[in-house]
Backbone as CSV, one residue per row, in Angstrom:
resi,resn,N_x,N_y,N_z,CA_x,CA_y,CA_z,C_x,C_y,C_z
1,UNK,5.444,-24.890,-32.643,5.760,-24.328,-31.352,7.259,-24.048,-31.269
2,UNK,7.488,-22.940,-30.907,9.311,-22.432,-30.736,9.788,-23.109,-29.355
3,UNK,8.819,-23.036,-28.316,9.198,-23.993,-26.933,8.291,-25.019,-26.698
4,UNK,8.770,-25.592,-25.679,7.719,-26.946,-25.153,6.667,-26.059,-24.137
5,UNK,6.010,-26.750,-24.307,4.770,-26.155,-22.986,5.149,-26.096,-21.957
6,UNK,5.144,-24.962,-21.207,4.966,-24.571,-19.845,4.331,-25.450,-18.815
7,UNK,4.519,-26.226,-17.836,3.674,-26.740,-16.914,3.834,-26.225,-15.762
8,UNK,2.958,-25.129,-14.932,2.996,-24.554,-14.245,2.992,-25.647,-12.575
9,UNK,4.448,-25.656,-11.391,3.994,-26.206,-10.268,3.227,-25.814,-9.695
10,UNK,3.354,-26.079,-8.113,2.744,-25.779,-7.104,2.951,-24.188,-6.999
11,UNK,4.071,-23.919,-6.980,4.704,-22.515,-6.640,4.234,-21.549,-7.466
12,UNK,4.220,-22.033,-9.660,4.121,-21.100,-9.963,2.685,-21.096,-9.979
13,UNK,1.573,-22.023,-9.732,0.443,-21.873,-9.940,-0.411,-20.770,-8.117
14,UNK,0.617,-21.145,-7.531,0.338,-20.058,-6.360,0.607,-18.720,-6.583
15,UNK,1.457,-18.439,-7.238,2.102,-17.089,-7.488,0.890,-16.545,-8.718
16,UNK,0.634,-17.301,-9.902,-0.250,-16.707,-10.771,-1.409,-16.650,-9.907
17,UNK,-2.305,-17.330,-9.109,-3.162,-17.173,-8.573,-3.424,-15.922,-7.771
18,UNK,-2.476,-15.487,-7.251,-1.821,-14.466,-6.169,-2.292,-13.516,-6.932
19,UNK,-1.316,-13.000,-8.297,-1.517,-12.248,-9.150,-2.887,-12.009,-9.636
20,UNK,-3.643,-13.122,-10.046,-4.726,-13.027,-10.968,-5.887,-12.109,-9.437
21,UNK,-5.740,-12.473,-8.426,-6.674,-11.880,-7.385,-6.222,-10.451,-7.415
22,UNK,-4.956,-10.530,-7.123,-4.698,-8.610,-6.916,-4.861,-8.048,-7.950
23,UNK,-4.643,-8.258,-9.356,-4.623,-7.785,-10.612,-6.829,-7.306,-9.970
24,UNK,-6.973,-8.435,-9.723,-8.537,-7.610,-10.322,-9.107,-7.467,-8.778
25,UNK,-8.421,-7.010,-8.075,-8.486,-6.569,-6.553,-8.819,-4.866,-7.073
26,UNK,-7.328,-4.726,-7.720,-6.761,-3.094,-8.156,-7.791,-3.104,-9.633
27,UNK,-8.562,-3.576,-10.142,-9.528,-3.579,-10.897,-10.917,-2.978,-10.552
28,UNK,-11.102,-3.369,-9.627,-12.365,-3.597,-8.520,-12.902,-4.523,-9.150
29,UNK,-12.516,-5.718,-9.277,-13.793,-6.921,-10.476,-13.869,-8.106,-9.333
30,UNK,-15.189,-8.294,-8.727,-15.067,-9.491,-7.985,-14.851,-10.846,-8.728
31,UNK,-13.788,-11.613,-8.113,-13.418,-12.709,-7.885,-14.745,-14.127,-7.822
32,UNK,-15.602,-14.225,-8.708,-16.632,-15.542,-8.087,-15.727,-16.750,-8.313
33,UNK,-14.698,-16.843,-9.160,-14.140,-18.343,-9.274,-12.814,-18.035,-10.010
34,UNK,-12.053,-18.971,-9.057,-10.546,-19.225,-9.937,-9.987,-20.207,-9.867
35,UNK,-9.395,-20.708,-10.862,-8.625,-22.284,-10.601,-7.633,-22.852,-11.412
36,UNK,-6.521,-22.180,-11.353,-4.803,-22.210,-11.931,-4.810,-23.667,-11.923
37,UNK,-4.498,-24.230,-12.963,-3.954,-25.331,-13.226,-2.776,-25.449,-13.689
38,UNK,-2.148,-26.418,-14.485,-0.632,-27.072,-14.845,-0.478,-25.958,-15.883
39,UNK,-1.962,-25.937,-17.015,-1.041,-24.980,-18.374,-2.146,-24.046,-18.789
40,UNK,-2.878,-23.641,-17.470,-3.750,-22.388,-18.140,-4.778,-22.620,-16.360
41,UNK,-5.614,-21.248,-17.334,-6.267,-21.024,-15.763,-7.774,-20.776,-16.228
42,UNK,-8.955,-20.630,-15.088,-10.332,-20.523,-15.172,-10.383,-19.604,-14.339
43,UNK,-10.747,-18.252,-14.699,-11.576,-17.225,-14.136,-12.880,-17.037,-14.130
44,UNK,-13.801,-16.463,-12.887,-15.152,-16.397,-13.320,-15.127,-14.763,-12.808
45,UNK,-15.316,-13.839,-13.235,-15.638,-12.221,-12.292,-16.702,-12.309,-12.664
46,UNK,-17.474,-11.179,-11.717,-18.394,-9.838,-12.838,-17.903,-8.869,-12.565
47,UNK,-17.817,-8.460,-14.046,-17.382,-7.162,-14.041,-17.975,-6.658,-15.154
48,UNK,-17.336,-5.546,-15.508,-18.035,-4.617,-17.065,-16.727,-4.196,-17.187
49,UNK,-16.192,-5.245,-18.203,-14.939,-4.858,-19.300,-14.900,-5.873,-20.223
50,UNK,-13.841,-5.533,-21.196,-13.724,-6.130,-22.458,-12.896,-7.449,-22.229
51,UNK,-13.695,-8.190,-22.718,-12.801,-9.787,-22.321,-11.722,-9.545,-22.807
52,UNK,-11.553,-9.790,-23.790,-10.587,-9.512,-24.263,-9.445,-9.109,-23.767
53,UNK,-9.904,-7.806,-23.528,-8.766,-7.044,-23.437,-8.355,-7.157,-21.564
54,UNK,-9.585,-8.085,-21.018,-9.193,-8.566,-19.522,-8.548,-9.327,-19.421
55,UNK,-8.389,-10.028,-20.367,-7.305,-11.156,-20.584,-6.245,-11.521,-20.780
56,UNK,-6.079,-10.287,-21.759,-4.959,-9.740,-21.901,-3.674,-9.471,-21.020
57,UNK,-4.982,-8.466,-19.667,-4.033,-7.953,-18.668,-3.999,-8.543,-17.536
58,UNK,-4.981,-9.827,-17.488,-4.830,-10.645,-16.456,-3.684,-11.670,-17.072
59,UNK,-3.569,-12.265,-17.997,-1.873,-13.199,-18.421,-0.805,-12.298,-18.274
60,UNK,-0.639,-10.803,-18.882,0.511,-9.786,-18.417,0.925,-10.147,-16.926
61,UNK,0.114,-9.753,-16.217,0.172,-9.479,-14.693,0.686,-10.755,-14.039
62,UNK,0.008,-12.045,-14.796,0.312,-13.471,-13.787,1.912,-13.495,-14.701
63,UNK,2.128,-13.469,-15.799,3.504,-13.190,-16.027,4.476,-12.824,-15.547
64,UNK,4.310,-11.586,-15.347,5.372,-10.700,-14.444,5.581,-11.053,-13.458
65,UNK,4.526,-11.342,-12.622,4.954,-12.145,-11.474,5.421,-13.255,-11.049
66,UNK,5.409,-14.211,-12.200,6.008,-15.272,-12.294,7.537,-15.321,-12.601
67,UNK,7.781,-13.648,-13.634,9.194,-13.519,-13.736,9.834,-13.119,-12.387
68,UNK,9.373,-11.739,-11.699,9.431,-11.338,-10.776,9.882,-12.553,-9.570
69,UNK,9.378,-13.424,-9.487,9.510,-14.259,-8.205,10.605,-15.472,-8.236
70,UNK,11.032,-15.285,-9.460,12.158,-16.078,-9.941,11.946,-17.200,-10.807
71,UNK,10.447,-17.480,-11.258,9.760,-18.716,-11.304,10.278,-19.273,-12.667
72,UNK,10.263,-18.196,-13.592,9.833,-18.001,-15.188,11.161,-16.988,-15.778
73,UNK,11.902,-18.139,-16.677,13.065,-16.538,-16.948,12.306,-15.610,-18.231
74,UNK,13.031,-14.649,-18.585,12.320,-13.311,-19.282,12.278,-13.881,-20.420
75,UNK,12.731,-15.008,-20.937,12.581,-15.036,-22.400,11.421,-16.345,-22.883
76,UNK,10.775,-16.992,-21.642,10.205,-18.050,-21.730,8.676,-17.310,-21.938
77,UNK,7.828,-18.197,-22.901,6.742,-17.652,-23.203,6.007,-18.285,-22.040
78,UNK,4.922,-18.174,-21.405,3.851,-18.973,-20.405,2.680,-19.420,-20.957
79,UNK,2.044,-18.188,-21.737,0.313,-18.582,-21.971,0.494,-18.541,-23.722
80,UNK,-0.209,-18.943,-24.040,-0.835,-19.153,-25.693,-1.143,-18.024,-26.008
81,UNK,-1.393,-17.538,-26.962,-2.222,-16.423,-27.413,-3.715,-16.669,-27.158
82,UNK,-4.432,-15.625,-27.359,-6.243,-15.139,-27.125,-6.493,-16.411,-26.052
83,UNK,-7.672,-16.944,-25.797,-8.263,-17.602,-24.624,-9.467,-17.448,-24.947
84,UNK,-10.680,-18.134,-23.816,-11.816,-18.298,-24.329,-12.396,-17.435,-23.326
85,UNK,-13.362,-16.388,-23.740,-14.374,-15.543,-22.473,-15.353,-15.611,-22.915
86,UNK,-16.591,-16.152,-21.923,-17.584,-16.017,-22.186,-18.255,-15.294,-21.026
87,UNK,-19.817,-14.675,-21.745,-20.493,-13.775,-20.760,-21.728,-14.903,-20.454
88,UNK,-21.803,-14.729,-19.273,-23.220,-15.357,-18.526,-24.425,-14.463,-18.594
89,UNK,-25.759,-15.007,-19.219,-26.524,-14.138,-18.801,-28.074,-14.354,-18.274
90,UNK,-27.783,-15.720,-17.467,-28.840,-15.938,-16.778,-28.305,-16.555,-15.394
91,UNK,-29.131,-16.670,-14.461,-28.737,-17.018,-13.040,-27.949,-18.703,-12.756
92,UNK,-28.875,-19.260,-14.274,-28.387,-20.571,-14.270,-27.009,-20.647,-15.148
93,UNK,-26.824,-19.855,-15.990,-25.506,-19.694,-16.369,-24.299,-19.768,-15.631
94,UNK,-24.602,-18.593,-14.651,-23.852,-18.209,-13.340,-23.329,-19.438,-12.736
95,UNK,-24.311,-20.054,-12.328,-24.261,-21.321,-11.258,-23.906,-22.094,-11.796
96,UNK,-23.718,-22.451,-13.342,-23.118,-23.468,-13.976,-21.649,-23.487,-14.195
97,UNK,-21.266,-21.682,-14.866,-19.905,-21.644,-14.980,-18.991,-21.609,-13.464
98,UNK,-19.797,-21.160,-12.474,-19.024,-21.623,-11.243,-18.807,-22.614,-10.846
99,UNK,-19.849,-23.543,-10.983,-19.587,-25.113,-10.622,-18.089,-25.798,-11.690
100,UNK,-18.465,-25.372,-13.016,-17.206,-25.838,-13.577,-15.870,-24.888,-13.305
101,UNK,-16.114,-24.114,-13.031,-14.800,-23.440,-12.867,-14.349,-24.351,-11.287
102,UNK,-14.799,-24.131,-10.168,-14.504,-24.825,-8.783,-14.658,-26.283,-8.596
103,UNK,-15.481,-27.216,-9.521,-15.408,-28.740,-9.901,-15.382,-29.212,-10.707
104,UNK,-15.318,-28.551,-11.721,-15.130,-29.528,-12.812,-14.043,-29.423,-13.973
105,UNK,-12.502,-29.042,-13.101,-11.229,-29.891,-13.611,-11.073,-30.643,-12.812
106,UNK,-11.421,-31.068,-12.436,-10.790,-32.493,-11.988,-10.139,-32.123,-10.366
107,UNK,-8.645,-33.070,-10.061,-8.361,-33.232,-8.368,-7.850,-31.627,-8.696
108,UNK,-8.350,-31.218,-7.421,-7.224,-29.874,-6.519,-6.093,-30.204,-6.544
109,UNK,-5.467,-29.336,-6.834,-4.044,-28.638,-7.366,-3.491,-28.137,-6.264
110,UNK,-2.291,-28.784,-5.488,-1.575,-27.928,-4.610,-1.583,-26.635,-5.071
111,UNK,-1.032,-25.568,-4.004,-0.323,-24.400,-4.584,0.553,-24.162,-3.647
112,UNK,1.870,-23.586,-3.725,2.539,-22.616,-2.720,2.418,-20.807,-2.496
């Protein structure tokens, strides 16, 4: 590792949160679950796009705004490379990855 890990506060985990909604506001991708933690985050949408490459532009976006707001200076890295996406494709899937995305990290996380 070239830096120490990022531990995102209250502030910056409000600000990425902020981001990660409008990013896929201006997407049109509904929002079923989100939950910013200290050093990474849990998204749930549906949508029809490339994980991947949603991922991509959802860490860009919570980035910038983290530089943008004063949080994060320009030369500090935030997220890891790639991440994990998976597709749901049954009803019980659904209801499972939401439950873990909204209960199952653990205590709620201030945010500002």
């Amino acid at each position: 590792m070239v830096q120490e890990p990022l531990l995102l506060d209250a502030a910056m985990r409000g600000c990425v949160h902020r981001a990660i909604e409008s990013y896929c506001s201006f997407k049109k991708w509904c929002v079923v679950a989100l939950n910013v933690r200290t050093n990474h985050f849990h998204l749930m949408t549906s949508c029809n796009a490339f994980a991947i490459k949603m991922l991509h532009g959802i860490k860009s976006t919570a980035t910038r705004a983290l530089r943008e707001a004063g949080l994060v200076n320009a030369d500090r890295r935030v997220w890891t490379s790639g991440g994990s996406a998976r597709k749901c494709f049954t009803p019980e899937d659904v209801a499972s990855a939401k439950e873990y995305v909204i209960n199952g990290q653990g205590v709620d996380l201030p945010m500002a």
